[in-house]
C-alpha positions in Angstrom: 26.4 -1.1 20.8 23.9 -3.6 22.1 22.7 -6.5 20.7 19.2 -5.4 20.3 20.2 -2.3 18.3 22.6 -4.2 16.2 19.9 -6.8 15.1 17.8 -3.7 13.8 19.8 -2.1 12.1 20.9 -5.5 10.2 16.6 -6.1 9.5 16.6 -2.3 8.1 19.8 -3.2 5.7 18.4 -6.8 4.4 15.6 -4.3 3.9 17.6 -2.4 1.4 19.2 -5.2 -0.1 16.0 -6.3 -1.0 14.5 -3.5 -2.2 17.6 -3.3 -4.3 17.5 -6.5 -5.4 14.1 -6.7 -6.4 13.5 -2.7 -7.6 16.8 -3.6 -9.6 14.5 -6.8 -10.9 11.4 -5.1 -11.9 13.7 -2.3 -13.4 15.4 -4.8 -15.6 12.3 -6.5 -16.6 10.6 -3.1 -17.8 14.3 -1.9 -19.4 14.8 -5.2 -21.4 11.2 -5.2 -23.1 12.2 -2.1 -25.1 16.3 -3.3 -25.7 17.2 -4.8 -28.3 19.3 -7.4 -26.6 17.3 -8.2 -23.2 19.3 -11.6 -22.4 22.6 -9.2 -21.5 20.4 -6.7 -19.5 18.8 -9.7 -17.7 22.5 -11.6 -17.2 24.0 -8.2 -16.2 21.5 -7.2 -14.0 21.5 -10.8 -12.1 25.2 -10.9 -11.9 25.2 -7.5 -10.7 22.0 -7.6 -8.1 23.6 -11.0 -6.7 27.0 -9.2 -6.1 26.0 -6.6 -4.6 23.5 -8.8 -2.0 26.3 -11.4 -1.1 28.4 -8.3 -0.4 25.9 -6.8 1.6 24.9 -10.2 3.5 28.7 -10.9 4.0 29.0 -7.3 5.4 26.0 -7.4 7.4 26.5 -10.9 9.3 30.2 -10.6 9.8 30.3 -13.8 11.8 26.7 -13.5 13.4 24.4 -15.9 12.5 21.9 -14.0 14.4 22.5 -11.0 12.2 22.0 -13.3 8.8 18.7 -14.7 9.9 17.5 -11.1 10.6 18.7 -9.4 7.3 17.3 -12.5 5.5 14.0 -12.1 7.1 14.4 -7.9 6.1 15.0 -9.6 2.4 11.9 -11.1 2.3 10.2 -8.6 3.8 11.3 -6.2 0.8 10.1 -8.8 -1.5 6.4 -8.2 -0.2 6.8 -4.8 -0.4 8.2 -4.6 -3.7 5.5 -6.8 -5.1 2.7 -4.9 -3.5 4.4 -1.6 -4.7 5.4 -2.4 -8.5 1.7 -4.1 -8.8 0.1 -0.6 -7.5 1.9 0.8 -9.9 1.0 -1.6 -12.8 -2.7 -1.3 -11.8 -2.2 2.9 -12.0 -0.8 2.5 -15.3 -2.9 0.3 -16.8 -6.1 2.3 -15.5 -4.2 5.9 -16.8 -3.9 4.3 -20.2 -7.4 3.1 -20.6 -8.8 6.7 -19.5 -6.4 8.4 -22.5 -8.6 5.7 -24.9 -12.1 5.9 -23.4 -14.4 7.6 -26.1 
C-alpha cells in the first residue's frame, strides 16, 4: 500500500475518533443533565472516550509519526465539525420549542 493512501486513510480514522470522542462528549453532557448522579456519567464517559482514542491513536500510528500527526489533524478536524453540528442542532431545538409556545 503506498504511502499516500496510508496517510488518508489514518486522517479519515482520527476523523472517527474524533467524532467519537466528542459525539460521545456532547452525548454525555445532554445524558448527565437528566441523571441523577452526572459526576459517574461524566468520569465514565471520559475514562471510556480516552481509552478508546489512545487505542485508536496507538493503532493508527503503529510506529509512524507521519501517521500520528495526520490522525491528530483528522481529530481536530472532527472537533469543528462536531461543534458546528451539535450547535445546528441546539439552534433547531431551541427555535422548535419556542414555535410550540408562540401564542
Amino acid at each position: 500500500m503506498s504511502e499516500a493512501l496510508n496517510l488518508v486513510l489514518a486522517l479519515m480514522a482520527g476523523v472517527s475518533l474524533g467524532a467519537l470522542f466528542f459525539g460521545g462528549l456532547w452525548w454525555t453532557v445532554r445524558k448527565s443533565f437528566s441523571s441523577q448522579q452526572p459526576a459517574l456519567w461524566f468520569l465514565g464517559s471520559s475514562l471510556l472516550r480516552t481509552m478508546l482514542v489512545l487505542i485508536g491513536f496507538y493503532f493508527i500510528a503503529l510506529g509512524h509519526w507521519q501517521r500520528l500527526v495526520v490522525s491528530l489533524l483528522g481529530f481536530a478536524m472532527a472537533r469543528l465539525m462536531v461543534t458546528r453540528l451539535t450547535r445546528a442542532l441546539e439552534r433547531t431545538s431551541y427555535i422548535a420549542q419556542e414555535a410550540r409556545h408562540a401564542p
